[in-house]
N, C-alpha and C positions, 0 to 999 in steps of 0.2 A: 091724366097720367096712365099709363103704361106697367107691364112687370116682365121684371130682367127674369129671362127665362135659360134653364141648364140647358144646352145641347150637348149630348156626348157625341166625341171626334173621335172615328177607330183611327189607327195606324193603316198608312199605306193605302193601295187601291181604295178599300173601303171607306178611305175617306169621303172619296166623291159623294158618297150616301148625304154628307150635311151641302150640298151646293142647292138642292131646292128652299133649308131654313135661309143659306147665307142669302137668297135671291129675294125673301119674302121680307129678310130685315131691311134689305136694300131699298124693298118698295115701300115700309112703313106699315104700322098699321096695326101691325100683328102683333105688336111688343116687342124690346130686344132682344137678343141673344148673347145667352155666356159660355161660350165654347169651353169644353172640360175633356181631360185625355181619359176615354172611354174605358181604358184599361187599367186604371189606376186608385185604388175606391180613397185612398188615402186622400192623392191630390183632389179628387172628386168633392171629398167632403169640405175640404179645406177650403176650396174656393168658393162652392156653394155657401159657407155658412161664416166667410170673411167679409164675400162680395154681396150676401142677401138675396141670394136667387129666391124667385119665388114675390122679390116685392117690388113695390113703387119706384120705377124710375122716371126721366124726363121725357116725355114724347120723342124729342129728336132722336135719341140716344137707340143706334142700331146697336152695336154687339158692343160689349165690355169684355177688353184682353186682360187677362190677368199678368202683372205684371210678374217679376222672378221670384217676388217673395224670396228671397235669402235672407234677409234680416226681418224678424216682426212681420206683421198683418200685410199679404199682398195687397196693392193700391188700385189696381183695375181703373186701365185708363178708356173714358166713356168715350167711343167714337163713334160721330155720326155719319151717316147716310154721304154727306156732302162730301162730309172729309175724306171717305174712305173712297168713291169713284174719283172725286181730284186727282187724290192719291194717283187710281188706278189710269186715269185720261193723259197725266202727265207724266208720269211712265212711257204710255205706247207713245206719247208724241217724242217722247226723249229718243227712245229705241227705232222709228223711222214706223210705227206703225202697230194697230191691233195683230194679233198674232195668237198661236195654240201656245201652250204653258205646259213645261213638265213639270211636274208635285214631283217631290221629293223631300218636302221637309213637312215636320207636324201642322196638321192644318188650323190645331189649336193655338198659336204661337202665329202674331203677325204675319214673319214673311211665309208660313204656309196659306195664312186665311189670303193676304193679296194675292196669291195666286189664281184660288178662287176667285175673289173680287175683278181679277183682270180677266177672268177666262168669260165671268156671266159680261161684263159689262162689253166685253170682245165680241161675245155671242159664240162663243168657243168652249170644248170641252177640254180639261187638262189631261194629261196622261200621264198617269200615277203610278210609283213605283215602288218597292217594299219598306217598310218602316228602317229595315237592316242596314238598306241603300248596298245592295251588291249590285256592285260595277257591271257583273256579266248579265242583267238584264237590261243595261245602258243602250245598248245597238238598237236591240228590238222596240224600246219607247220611242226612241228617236224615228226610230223609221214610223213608226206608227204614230206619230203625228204628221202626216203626210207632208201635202206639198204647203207653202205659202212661208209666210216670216214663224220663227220660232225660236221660244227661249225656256231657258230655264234659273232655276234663284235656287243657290247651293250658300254653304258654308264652305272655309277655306278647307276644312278636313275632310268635307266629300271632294271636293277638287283635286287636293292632294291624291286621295286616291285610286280616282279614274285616271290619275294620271300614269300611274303606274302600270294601267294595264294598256295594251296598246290598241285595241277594238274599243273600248270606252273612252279613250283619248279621241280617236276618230271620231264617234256621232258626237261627244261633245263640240268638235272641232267644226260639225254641222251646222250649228247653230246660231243663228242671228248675233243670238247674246247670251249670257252665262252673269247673271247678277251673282257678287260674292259679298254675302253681309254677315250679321252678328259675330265685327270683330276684322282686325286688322288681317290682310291677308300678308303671311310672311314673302319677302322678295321672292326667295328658291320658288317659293309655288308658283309667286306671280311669271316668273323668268320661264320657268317651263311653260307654265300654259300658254305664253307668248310665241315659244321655238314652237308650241303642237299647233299654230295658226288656231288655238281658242281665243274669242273673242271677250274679255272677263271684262267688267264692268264693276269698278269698288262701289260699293253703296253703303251711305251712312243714313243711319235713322233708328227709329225704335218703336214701342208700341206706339205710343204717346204722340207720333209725327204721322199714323198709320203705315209705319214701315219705314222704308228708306227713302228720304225726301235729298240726297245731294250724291249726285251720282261723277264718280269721278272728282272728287270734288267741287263740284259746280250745281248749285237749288236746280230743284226741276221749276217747270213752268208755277208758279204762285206760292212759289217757298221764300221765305226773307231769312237771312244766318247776320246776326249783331255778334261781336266778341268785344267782352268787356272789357274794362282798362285790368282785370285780373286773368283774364283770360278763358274765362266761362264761355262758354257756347248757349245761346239763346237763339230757339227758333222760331217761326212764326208764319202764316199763312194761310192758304184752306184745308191741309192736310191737316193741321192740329186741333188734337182730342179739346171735347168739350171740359176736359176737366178730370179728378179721381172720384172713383166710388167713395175711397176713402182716404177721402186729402191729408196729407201731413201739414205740418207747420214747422217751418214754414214752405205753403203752398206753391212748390215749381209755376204754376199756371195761375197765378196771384195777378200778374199782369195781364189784361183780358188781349187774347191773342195771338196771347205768348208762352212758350214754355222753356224754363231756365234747366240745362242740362246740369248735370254732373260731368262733364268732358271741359276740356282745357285744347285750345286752339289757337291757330292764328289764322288772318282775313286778310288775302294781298290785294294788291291796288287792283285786280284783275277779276275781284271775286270767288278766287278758288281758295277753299276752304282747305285745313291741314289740321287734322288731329293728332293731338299731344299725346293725353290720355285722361285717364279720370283723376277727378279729385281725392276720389278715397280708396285708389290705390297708391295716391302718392306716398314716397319714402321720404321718409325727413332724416338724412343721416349727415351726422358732424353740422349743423345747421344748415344743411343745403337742404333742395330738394331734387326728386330723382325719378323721375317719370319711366314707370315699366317699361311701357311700349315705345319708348327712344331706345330704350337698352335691349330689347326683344330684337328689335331691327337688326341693331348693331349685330348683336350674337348669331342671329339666322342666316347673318352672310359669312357667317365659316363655314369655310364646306363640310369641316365634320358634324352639323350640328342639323339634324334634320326638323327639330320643334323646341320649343324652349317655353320657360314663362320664368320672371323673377317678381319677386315680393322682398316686401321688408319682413324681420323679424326683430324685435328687440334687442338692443346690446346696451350695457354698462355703460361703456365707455362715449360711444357715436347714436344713442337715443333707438336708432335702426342702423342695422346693415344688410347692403344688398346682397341678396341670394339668386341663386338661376338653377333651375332644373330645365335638365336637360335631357335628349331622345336622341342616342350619336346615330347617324349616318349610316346608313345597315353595310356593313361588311368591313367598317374603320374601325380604330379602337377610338373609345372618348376621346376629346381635346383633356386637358388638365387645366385645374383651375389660373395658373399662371398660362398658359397660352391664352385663353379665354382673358384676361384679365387685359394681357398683353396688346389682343386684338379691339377689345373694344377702346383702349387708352386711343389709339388710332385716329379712332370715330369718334370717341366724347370726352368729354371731361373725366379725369382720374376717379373721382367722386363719383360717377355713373359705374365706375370698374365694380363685377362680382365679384364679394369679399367669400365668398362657402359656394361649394356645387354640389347640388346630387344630380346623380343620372339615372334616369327612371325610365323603365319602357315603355310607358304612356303616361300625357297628362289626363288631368283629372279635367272633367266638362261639365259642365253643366244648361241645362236651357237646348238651345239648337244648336251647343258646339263651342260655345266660350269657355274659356280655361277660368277653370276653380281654385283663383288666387286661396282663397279662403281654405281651402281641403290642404292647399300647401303650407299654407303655414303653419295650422292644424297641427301637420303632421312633422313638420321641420322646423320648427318654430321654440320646441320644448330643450 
């Protein structure tokens, strides 16, 4: 046996500082690593003394991600050695090849650590850029990964906002590829960075798969995706973690092999996978139900609507009703909740239609950029 050991991950450049531990857990030997956001003595402790740093793990077991922890005791999913270069092999074979990596996202948090993972296993250094992610030093990383294939791995809300400026639109547009994970990228973004000739690549995955294992909708090289007769997403292959620090019950990775999502999908004849949304953001309103992220879509192709999220809250009468918070279009006034309601009748079922809207100048995030269903209803809920 082995002992899962803390590494603290600064923000930004300095992350590179943890790519000699990532490279020593890669080769074994040393004990694993629990990557922890170096700045943060809160989170610091909480992971350390949820996940047991400090003691016996399984041999294999290179780093433990801690997962989001929003509800209860994070689970820290144990990935190995194997799983985490797969990962990183079927990546570059997807993308046309090994290539330099810009950092830009926390190196503690999967798709920053694969970054690293792809850069040592490349034989490459990443080029790293501030924790802030100011666009205005986009030109200069890019160019400063010189010549050969090159990418980078963003969230949909860094993308939005290189896109905004028109020299960060450019060196984006440089780029091999531009992976966009943790979370649905809305169409507006996708549509723009399409007219700026950026090359975006959606990618789904999580700690638990070592990142994003279906890229555009389609398994990378040694991924398997089953959808059940309910519609759960089940993944399975080499990427997948050995398992949780600390398993619930009932255990996602119960099946050996395999790991049973929380996500809701469909599987056409062709292979390409389509995500719904999750299960426990679902709305159960008037007996139906009412998937966020079909209603998100809907909402984001108004042109006044530049971000949105909706959740359920509680009502008397229909069990939940659907709510949308909304981010108007800088320089329009909001839609109003009957245009909105109007518009998405359109696109879905009356029952998917926003019954309440607030309009807020920014959503709430959490993690590497996911909307903080949970903060909204918190707060619009009462």
């Amino acid at each position: 046996m082995v002992v899962l050991r803390p590494v603290p991950v600064p923000a930004g450049p300095s992350a590179l500082s943890v790519l000699p531990a990532v490279e020593r857990a890669l080769i074994g030997g040393a004990g694993a690593m629990l990557p922890v956001p170096a700045d943060d003595d809160r989170q610091i402790h909480l992971l350390t003394t949820s996940l047991r740093a400090d003691e016996e793990i399984d041999d294999d077991v290179a780093v433990v991600v801690a997962t989001s922890g929003t509800t209860g005791t994070p689970k820290g999913a144990m990935l190995t050695a194997a799983a985490l270069t797969a990962s990183a092999n079927a990546t570059h074979r997807r993308l046309g090849g090994p290539g330099r990596w810009l950092l830009a996202l926390p190196a503690n948090h999967i798709a920053g650590l694969q970054v690293l993972v792809r850069s040592i296993v490349a034989g490459t250094t990443p080029v790293a850029v501030s924790a802030r992610f100011d666009v205005a030093e986009l030109p200069a990383a890019v160019s400063a990964m010189g010549p050969g294939r090159r990418y980078a791995s963003l969230v949909a809300a860094q993308l939005d906002k290189a896109l905004a400026d028109r020299a960060a639109t450019a060196a984006l547009a440089e780029l091999d590829a531009v992976l966009i994970g943790g979370g649905p990228i809305p169409a507006r973004i996708a549509e723009s960075a399409a007219a700026a000739n950026i090359s975006v690549v959606r990618t789904y995955g999580m700690s638990e798969t070592a990142g994003g294992c279906v890229y555009d909708g389609v398994a990378l090289d040694g991924v398997e995706i089953r959808v059940g007769a309910d519609g759960r997403i089940a993944l399975g292959g080499t990427t997948i973690a050995k398992g949780y620090r600390n398993p619930p019950d009932p255990d996602p990775f119960a099946k050996s092999g395999w790991f049973m999502t929380d996500d809701i999908g469909t599987l056409d004849n062709s292979g390409v996978l389509r995500v719904i949304g999750r299960t426990d953001d679902a709305i159960s309103t008037g007996g139906l139900t009412v998937f966020p992220q079909l209603v998100e879509n809907a909402l984001a192709s108004h042109p006044r609507v530049a971000d949105c999220a909706v959740f359920g809250v509680p009502d008397d009468r229909l069990g939940q009703r659907v709510v949308a918070a909304i981010v108007s279009t800088a320089g329009y006034p909001p839609p109003t909740l009957s245009e909105l309601r109007t518009h998405v009748k359109t696109l879905l079922d009356a029952t998917a239609a926003p019954r309440e809207l607030h309009v807020v100048d920014e959503l709430p995030r959490r993690g590497i950029g996911k909307v903080d269903r949970r903060k909204l209803v918190a707060r619009f809920g009462g």
